[in-house]
Each structure stands twice: as C-alpha cells, then as structure tokens.
C-alpha atoms as a printed R data frame, in Angstrom:
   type eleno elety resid chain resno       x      y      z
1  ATOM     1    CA   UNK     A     1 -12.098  1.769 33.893
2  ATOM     2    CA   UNK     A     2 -12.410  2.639 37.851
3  ATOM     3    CA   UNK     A     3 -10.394  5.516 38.824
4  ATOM     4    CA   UNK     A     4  -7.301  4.858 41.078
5  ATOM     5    CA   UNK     A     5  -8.259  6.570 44.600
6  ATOM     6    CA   UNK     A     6  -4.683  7.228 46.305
7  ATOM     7    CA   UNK     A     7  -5.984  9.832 49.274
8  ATOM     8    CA   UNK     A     8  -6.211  8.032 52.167
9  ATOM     9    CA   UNK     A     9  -2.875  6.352 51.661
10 ATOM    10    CA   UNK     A    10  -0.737  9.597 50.679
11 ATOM    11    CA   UNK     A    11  -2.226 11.649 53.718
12 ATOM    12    CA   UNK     A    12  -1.075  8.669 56.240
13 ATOM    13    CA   UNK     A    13   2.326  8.236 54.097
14 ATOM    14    CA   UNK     A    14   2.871 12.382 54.366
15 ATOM    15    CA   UNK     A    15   1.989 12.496 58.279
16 ATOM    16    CA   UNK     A    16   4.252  9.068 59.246
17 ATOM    17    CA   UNK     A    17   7.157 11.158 57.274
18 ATOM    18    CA   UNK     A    18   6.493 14.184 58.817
19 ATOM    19    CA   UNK     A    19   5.516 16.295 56.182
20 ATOM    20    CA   UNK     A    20   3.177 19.344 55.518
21 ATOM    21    CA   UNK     A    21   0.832 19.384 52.456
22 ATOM    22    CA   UNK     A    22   3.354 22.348 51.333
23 ATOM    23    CA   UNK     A    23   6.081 20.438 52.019
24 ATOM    24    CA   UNK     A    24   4.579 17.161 49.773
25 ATOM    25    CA   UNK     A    25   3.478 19.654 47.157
26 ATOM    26    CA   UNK     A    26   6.572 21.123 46.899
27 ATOM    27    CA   UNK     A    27   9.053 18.175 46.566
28 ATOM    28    CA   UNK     A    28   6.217 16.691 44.227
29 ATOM    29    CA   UNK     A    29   6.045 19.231 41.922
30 ATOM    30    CA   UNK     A    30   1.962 19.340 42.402
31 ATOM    31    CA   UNK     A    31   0.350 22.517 43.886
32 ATOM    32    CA   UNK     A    32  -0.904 22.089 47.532
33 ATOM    33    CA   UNK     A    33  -4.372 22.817 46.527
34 ATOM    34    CA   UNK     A    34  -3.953 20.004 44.493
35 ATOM    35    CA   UNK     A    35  -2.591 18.051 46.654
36 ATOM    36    CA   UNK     A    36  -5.735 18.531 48.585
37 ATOM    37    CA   UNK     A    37  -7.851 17.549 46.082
38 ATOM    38    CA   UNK     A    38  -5.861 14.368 45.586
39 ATOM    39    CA   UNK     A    39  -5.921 13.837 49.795
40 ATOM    40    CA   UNK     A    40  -9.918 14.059 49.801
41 ATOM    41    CA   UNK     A    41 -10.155 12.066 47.052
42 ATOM    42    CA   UNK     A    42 -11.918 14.954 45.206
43 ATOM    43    CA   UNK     A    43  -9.661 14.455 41.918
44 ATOM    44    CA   UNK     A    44  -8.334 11.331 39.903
45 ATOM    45    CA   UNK     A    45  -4.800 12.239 39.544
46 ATOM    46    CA   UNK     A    46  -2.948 11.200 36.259
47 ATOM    47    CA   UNK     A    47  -0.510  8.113 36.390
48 ATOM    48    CA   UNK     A    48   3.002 10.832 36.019
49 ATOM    49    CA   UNK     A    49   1.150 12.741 39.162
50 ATOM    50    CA   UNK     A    50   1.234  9.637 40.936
51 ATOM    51    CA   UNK     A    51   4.693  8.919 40.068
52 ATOM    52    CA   UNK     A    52   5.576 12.339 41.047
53 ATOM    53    CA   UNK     A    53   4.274 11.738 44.894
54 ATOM    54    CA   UNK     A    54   5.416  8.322 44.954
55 ATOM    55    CA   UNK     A    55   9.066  9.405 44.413
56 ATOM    56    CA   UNK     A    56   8.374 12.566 46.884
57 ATOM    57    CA   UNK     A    57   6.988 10.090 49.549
58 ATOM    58    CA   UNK     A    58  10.402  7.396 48.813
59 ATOM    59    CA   UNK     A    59   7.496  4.418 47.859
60 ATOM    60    CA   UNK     A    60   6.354  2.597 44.921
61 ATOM    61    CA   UNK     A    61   3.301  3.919 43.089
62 ATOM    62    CA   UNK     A    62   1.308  0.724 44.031
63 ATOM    63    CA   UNK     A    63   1.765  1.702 47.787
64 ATOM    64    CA   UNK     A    64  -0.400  4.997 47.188
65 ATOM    65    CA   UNK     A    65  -3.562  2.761 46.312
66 ATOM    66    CA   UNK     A    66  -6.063  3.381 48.847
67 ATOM    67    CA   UNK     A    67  -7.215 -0.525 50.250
68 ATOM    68    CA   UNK     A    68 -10.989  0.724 50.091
C-alpha cells in the first residue's frame, strides 16, 4: 500500500486561506509540529488526521492528495 502524501497540497490550501501553521493546527486539532511534519511530507498522517485538516481547510479529503 503507497502512503497518501498530502504536504504540498495542505501548505498551498493553508497559505491561499490565509492561515498560519498555528492557526491550521489549532482548528485541526493536530499539533503544529505535526503539522510540519505532515507539510514536508516527513510523516504519513492517519486517514481521521486527514479528515481533521480537510474539515479545518473547508475541502474534501481527496483535495489534500498531493498530484506528484
């Protein structure tokens, strides 16, 4: 199974809305270190993490897959 990389797509989604990586982690329910991880593509998040920024960023989860 090839892990879901979601970085690229949830740093461009967080700048075009504005948003700080404290702000993201915050209405996410995710640390922002985390968060980081996620953004460099350093850490396969878990399907409810994805969820959880999907609903933070207003998109559906399929939106957060990077197109790489």
């Amino acid at each position: 199974m090839a892990a879901v990389k979601i970085g690229k797509s949830v740093r461009k989604l967080r700048i075009e809305r504005f948003m700080s990586q404290a702000e993201l982690s915050k209405a996410a329910g995710v640390s922002p270190a985390h968060l980081g991880r996620i953004e460099r593509n350093e850490h396969d998040p878990h399907l409810s993490t994805i969820r959880k920024i999907a609903r933070a960023l207003d998109v559906d989860p399929s939106e957060l897959v990077d197109e790489e």
